[in-house]
C-alpha positions in Angstrom: 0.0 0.0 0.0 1.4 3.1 -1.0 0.8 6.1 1.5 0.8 10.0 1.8 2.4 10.5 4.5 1.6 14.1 6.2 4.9 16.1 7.5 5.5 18.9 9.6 8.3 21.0 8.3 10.9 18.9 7.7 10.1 15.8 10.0 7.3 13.3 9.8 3.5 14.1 11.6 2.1 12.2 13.8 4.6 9.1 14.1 3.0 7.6 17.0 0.2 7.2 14.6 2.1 6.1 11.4 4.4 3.5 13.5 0.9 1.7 14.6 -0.5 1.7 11.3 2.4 0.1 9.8 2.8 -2.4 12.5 -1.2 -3.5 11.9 -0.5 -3.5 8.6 2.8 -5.8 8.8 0.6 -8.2 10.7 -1.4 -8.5 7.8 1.2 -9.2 5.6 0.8 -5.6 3.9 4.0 -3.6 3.2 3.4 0.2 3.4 5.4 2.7 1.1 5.3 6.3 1.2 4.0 8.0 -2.1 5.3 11.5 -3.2 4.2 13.2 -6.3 4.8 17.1 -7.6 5.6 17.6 -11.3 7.6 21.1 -9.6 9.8 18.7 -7.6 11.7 18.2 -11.1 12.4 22.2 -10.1 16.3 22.5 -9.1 14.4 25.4 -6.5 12.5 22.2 -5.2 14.7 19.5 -5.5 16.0 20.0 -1.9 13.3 19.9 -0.5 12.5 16.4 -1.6 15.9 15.1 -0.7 14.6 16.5 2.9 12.0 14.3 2.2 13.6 11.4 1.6 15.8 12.2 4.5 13.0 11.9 6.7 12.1 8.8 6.0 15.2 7.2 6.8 15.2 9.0 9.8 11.9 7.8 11.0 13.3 4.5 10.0 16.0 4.4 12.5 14.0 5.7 15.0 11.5 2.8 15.6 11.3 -1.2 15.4 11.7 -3.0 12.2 7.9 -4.0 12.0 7.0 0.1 12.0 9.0 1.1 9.5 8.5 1.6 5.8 9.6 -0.9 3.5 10.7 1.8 0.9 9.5 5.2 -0.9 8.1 5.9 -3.9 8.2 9.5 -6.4 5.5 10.3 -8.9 6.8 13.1 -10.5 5.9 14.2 -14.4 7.6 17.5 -15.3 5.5 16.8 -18.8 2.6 18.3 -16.8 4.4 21.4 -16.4 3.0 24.3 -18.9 6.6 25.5 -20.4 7.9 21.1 -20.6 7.3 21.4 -24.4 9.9 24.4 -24.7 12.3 22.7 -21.9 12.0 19.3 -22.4 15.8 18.4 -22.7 15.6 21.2 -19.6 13.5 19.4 -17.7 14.7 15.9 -18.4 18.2 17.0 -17.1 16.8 17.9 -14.0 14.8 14.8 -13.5 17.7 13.0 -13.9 19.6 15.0 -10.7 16.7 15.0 -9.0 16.5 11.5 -8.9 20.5 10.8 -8.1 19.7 13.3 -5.3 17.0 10.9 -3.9 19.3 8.1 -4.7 22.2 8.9 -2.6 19.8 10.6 0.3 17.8 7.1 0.5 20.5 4.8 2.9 19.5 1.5 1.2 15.8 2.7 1.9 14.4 0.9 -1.7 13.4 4.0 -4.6 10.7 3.4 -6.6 9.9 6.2 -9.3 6.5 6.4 -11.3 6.9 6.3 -15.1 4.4 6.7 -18.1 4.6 3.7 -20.3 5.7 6.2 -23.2 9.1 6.6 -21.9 10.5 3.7 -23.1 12.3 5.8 -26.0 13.5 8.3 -23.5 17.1 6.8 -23.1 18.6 9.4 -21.6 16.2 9.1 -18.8 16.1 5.3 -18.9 19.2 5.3 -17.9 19.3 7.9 -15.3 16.6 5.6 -13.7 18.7 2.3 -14.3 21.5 4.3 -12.2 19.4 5.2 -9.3 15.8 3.8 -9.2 15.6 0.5 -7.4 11.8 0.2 -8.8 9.6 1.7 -11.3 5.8 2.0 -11.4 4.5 1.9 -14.9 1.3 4.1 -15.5 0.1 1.6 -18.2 -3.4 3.3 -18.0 -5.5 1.0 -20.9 -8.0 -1.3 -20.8 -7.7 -3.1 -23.6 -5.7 -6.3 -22.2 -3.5 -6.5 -25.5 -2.7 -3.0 -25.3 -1.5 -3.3 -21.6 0.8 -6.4 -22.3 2.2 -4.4 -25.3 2.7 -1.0 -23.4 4.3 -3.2 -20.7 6.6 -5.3 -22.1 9.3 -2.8 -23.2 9.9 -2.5 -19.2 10.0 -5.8 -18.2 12.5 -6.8 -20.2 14.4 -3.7 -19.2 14.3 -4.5 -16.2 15.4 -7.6 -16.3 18.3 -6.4 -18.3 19.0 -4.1 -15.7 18.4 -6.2 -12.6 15.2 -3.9 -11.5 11.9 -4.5 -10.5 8.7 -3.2 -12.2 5.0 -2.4 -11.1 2.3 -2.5 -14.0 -0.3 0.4 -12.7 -3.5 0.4 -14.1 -6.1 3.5 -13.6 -9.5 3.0 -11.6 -10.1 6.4 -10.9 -12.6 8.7 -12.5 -11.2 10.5 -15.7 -13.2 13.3 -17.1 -13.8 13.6 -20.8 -11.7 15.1 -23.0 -12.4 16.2 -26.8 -9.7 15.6 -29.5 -9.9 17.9 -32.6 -7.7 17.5 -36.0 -6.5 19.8 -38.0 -4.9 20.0 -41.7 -3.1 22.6 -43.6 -5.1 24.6 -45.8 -5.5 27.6 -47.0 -7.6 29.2 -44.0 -8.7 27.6 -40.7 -9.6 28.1 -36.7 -5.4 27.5 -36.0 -2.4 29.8 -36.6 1.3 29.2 -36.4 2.0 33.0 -35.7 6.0 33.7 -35.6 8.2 36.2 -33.8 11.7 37.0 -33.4 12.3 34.2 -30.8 9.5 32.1 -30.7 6.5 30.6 -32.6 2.4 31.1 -31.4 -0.1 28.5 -32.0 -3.3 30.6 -32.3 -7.3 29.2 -32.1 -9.8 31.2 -33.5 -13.9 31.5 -33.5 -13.6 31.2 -37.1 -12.0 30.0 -40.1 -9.8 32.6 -41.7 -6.0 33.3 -43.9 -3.1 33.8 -41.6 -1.4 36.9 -43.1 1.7 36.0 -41.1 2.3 31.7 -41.3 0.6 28.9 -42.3 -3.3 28.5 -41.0 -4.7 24.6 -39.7 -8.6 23.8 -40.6 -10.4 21.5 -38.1 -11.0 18.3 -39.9 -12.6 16.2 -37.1 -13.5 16.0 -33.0 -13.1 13.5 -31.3 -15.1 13.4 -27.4 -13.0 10.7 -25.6 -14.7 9.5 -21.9 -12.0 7.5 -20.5 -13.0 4.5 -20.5 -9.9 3.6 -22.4 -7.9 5.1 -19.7 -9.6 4.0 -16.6 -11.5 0.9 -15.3 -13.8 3.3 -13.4 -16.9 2.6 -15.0 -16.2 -1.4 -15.0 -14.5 -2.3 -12.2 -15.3 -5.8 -12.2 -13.8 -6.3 -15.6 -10.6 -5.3 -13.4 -10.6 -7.9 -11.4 -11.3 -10.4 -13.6 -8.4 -9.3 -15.6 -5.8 -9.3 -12.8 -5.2 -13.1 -12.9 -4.6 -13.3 -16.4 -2.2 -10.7 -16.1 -0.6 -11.2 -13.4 0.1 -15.1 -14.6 1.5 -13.4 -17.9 3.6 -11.0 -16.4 5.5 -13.4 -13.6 7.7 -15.1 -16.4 9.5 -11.8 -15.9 11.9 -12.1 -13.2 11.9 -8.5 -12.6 7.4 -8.1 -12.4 6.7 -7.0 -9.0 3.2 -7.1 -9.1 0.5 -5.0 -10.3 -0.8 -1.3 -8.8 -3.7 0.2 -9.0 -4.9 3.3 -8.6 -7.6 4.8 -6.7 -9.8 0.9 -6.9 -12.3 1.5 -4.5 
């Protein structure tokens, strides 16, 4: 079970509390990890303040019996969220990778675990950042189409066993809103601008169709109104469960699966 843990400045809340929890929880054969996520921890600004983070944990760690303490930690952070990523990527992607190498050498041995989307499998530079210092990852492998999951997933299993990790197949359960997807083609006038500057280029969306005096012009070809329900398993839980067995016997001939996540199954 992964767990937000509240703090108080820099040190744990309530560890009376937390220690009994995770000793009831031990008893019942559950391991508890802590759960951080802030796409703004990628932030250099920010970054020390999760190591402080980390460094709490390990200090709450030494301070109480083995069956209180946390059986590692785990970091859900997507600078792709971020509204300037698509101008800084190779920015931002530096910075994850020192974030997590901070993390890394803050953790003692306390076991990493970072949260991934399944479309960073071609991200090599960051692949390998988290080979170097991730103990764990989380795959947000948020389908529902079982073929599609086995095919987002596979990429990381066998990288991890490559690499001597382990690997977490999450799957989504938690409302998703809807979303509408429009298209757009070049033409001669349309609803989207590319409008250029000195230093950078604007993307543009008008009421109306109309020639872009200044760079090319985009018409809407098609929309699209998505509900989730290839995301999440909200709507149908129970096709969830009856799907974990299969996976779950699929994915053990991986050495390095770890077991499946899900989020927000209630």
């Amino acid at each position: 079970m992964f767990v937000a843990i509240p703090f108080e400045a820099d040190r744990i809340a309530h560890i009376n509390e937390l220690a009994a929890f995770i000793r009831q929880a031990n008893q019942r054969g559950i391991q508890i990890w802590s759960v951080d996520g802030d796409p703004n921890m990628v932030r250099p600004q920010e970054q020390d303040a999760a190591v402080k983070r980390v460094q709490a944990y390990v200090r709450y760690n030494s301070e109480v019996e083995p069956s209180a303490r946390l059986h590692g930690m785990q970091f859900d952070v997507e600078p792709y969220v971020l509204p300037d990523y698509a101008e800084k990527e190779a920015e931002y992607e530096r910075h994850y990778a020192e974030l997590i190498q901070k993390l890394h050498e803050a953790s003692a041995g306390l076991p990493l675990e970072m949260v991934v989307p399944f479309w960073w499998e071609d991200k090599q530079s960051l692949m390998q950042a988290l080979e170097r210092h991730a103990d764990s990852l989380a795959v947000m492998d948020y389908r529902t189409e079982p073929a599609q999951i086995v095919r987002f997933a596979l990429p990381f299993l066998d990288w991890a066993t490559t690499h001597g990790k382990k690997v977490r197949i999450a799957l989504e359960a938690g409302p998703v809103g809807e979303e509408i997807q429009r298209r757009y083609a070049k033409a001669d006038s349309g609803e989207l601008w590319i409008v250029n500057d000195d230093k950078q280029s604007w993307m543009v969306l008008l009421k109306e169709a109309a020639r872009n005096p200044n760079g090319p012009a985009f018409k809407r070809i098609a929309e699209l109104r998505i509900d989730g329900s290839a995301t999440t398993f909200h709507a149908n839980p129970d096709k969830l469960i009856k799907l974990l067995p299969q996976l779950e016997t699929d994915f053990s001939a991986w050495s390095s699966f770890q077991g499946v996540a899900l989020h927000e199954l209630k």
